[in-house]
N, C-alpha and C positions, 0 to 999 in steps of 0.2 A: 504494500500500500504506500504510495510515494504521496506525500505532505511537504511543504515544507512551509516552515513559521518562522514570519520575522514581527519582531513588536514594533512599534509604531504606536504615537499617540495614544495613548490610553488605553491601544486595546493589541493584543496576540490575533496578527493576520496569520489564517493559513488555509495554505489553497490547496485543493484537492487535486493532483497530480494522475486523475483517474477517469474516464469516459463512462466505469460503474459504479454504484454503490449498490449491493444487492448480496443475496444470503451467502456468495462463492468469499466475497472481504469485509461482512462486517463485525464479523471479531477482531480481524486484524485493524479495522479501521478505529473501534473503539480502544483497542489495547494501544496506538499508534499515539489517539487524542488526549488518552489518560496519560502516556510519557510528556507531550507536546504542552497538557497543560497545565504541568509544572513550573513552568516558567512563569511568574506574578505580571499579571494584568487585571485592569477593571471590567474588561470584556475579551472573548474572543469569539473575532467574525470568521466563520467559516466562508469561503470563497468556494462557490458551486458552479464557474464558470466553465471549467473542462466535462462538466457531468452532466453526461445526455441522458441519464437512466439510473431511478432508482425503484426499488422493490422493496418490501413491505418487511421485509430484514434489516435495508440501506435506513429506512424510515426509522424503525423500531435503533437501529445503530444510533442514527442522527439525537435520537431524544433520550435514549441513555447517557450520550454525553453532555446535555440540557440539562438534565437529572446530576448528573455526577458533577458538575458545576455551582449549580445550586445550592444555599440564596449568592452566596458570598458573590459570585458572577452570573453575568450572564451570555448565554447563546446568540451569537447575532447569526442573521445569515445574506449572502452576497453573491449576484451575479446567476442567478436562477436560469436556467436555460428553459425556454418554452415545455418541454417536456414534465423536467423536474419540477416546474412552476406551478404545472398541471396537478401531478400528485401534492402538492402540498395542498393548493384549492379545495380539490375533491376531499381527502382529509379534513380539512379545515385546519390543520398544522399552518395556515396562514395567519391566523389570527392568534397562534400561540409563539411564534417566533416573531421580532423586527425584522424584515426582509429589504435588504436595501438593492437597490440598482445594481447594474455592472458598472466597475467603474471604467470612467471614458477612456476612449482611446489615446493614445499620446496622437500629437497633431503629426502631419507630414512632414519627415526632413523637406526644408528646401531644397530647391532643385538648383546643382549645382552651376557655377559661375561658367555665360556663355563662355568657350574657346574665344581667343582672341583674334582678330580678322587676322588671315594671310599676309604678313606683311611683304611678301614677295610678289602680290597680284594675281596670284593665280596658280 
């Protein structure tokens, strides 16, 4: 189960390095978040932007670690893909977690400086 968490502002970022969440990783995913959230923060936002899929395991994972956080912290969650976003609705796990945005994209490098005209004409 690839995670990786960097703190930031008040709160333990960590993104889910996975396409599933579902019954094949989520022990590993819970045993992963229980090491990861060792680290002292006032929050930590889970980042759901790689995760096209979850299952009702991936679910029951996600609020074990909501549970095992609790009160002291809380669960945020981040970057919901259409799919996952779906299962949390249908649940109603949307009105029990803060679900924030993806967050935006970085802007376009500029487009590098024209070549200088031919100074030999041609």
């Amino acid at each position: 189960m690839n995670l990786y968490a960097e703190a930031g502002a008040g709160a333990l970022n960590v993104l889910v390095g996975e396409e599933r969440i579902d019954a094949a990783v989520a022990i590993q995913f819970k045993d992963r978040m229980r090491e990861i959230a060792l680290q002292p923060s006032e929050r930590v936002v889970l980042d759901l932007s790689q995760v096209t899929f979850v299952d009702s395991s991936g679910l029951g994972a996600i609020v074990a670690v909501m549970k095992m956080l609790a009160p002291a912290r809380r669960l945020e969650l981040a970057g919901l893909t259409p799919n996952v976003a779906k299962v949390f609705r249908l649940t109603r796990m949307d009105s029990v977690f803060t679900i924030h945005p993806p967050a935006p994209a970085a802007p376009p490098a500029p487009d590098p400086a024209p070549l200088a005209a031919d100074r030999h004409g041609g």
